[in-house]
N, C-alpha and C positions, 0 to 999 in steps of 0.2 A: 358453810352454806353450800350444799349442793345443788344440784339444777331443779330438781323440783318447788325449792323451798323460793330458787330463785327466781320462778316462773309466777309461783304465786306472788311476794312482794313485788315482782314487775305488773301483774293484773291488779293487785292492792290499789298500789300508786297512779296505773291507769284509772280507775274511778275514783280515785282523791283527784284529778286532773278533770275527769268530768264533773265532780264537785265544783271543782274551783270555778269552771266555764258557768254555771247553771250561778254561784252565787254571783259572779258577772254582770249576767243576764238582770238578775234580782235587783242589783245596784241600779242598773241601767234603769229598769221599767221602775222603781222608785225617786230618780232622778227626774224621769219623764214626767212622770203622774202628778210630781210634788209641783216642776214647775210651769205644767199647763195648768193645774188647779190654780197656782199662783197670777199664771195670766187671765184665768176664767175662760178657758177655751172650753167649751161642754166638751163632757164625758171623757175628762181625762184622761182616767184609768182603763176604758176599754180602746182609747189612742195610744196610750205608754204601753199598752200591750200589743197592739198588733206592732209598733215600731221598732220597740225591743223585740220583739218574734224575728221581724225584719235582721234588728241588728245582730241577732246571735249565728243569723246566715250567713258564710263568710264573705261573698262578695256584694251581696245586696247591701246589708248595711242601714242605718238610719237616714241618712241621706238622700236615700231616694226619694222619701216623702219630706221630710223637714227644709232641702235644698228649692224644692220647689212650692213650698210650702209659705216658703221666705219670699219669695218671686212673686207669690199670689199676695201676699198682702203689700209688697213693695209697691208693686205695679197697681193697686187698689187705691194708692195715697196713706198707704197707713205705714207709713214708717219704722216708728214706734214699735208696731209689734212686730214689723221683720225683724230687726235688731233681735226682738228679745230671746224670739225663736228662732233666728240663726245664731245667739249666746247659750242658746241651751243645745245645739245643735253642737256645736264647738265643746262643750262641757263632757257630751255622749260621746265625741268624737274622738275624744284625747282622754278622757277620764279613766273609762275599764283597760281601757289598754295599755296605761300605763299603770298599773296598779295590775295588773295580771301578773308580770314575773314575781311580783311581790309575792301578792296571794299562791302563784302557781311552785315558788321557791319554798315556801314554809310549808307547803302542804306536803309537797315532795321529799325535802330535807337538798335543796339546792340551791345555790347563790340565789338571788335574784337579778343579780349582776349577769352569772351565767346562764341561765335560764332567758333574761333578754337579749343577751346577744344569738344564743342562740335559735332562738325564734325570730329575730330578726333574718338572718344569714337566711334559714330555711324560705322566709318568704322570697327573701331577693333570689336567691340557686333554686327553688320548685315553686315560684310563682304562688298560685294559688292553693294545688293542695300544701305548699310550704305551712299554712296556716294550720294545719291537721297532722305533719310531721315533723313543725317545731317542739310541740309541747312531748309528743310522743318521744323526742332523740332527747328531750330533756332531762324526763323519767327512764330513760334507756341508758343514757350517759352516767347518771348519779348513782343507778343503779351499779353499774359495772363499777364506776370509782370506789365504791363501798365495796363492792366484792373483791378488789385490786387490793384495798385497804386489809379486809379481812384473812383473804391468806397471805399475805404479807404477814400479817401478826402469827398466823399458826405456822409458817415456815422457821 
């Protein structure tokens, strides 16, 4: 493998990486849609969207509107549907992002194991953009190990 051929499978796997972010996204806004339809909240599907749009931002997030979203119906007396949509809120919350190293590992051809720790690490050592240089040292990491592997084999 030499450097060109190695530049392109690193930009390959870069948009397998954006793939993976965008089907994320997908899960979320069908997560969303399915379960405000489920509570009869009108116009689900144009809420699951702006939310998930929200949620695919890294620091906004879903939470912005559903945390207080939860607040307004608590504080109305309606209990009931704060629970429900702070249960769907907690679904969005934990759901894609645990399911990311998954998806972002078999896309890449990388642990998932590896791939979460390492996106972990990136957020706690660069904060915020850590969120945009996890996935990136991911596909850069597995990259190299495969190139480590490959002349190893032709030495």
């Amino acid at each position: 493998m030499n450097g060109l051929e190695f530049i392109k499978v690193l930009v390959d796997r870069f948009l397998k990486t954006l793939k993976t972010r965008f089907l994320l996204f997908l899960l979320s806004f069908v997560l969303l849609g399915i379960g405000l339809m489920i509570f009869k909240i009108p116009y689900p599907w144009l809420i699951a969207l702006g939310i998930s749009l929200l949620d695919f931002l890294p620091v906004l997030g879903a939470g912005m509107v559903m945390i207080p979203w939860t607040g307004y119906y608590y504080f109305q007396g309606n209990s009931p549907m704060a629970i429900k949509i702070f249960v769907l809120y907690l679904l969005i919350f934990f759901g894609p992002p645990l399911l990311e190293p998954i998806f972002l590992g078999k896309t890449i051809g990388v642990s998932p194991w590896v791939t979460f720790i390492i996106s972990t690490l990136s957020l706690i050592f660069f904060g915020f953009w850590g969120i945009f240089i996890g996935p990136f040292l991911s596909v850069l990491g597995g990259l190299l190990w495969e190139w480590k592997k490959y002349y190893k084999r032709e030495v």
